[in-house]
C-alpha positions as CSV (number, residue, x, y, z in Angstrom):
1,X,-20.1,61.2,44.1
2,X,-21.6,61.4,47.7
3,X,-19.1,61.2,50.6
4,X,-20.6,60.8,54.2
5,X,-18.7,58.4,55.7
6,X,-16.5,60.5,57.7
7,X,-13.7,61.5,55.7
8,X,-12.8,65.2,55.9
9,X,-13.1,68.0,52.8
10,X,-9.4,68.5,53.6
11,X,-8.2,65.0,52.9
12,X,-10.3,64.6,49.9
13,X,-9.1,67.5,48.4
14,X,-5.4,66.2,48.8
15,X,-6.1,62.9,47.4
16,X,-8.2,64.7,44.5
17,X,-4.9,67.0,43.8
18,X,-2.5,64.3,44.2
19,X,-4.2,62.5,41.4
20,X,-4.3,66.0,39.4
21,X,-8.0,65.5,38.5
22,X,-10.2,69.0,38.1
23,X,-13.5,68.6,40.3
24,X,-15.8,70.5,42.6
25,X,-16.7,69.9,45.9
26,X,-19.8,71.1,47.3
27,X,-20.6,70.7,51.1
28,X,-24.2,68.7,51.8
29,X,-26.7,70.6,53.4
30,X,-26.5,68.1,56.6
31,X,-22.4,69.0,56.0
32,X,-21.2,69.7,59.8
33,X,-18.3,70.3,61.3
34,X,-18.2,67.5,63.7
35,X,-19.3,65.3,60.6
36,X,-18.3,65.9,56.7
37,X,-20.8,65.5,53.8
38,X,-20.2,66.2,50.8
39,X,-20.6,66.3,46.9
40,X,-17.5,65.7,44.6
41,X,-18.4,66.5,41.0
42,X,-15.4,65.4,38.5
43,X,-15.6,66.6,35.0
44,X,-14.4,64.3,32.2
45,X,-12.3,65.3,29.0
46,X,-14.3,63.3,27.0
47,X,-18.2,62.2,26.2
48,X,-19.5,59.0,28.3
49,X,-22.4,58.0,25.8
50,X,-23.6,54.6,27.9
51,X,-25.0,54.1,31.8
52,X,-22.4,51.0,31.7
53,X,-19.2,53.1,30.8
54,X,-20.1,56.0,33.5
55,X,-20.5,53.4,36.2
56,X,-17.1,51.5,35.4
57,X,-15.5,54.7,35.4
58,X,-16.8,56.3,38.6
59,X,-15.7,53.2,40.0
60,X,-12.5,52.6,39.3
61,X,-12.3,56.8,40.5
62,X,-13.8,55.6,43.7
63,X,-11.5,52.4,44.3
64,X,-8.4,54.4,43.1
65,X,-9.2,57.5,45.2
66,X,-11.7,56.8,47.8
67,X,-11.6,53.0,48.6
68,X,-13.0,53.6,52.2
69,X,-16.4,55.1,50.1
């Protein structure tokens, strides 16, 4: 997922550990101090064979973690 609304690498990294999930965050290449971007990759412990099923799930990890998003 894509974050560039303005939350920082710091709090998504606490809300990513509170939750316990495994991922990697890579900054943007228009990542800036005064303004965050970023990438959040999170792997998954378990094949997603359909379009449908991928997009359910990254949302439900978007309205859980990152409502704001």
């Amino acid at each position: 997922m894509d974050i560039d609304n303005g939350l920082t690498i710091s709090e998504a990294e606490t809300r990513l550990k509170e939750k316990n999930l495994c991922y990697w965050l890579i900054p943007s290449r228009s990542h800036s101090s005064a303004l965050h971007k970023f990438h959040i990759i999170i792997p998954f412990n378990y094949k997603v064979y359909s379009l449908h099923a991928y997009k359910r799930i990254a949302e439900n990890i978007v309205n859980d973690i990152f409502p704001e998003c």
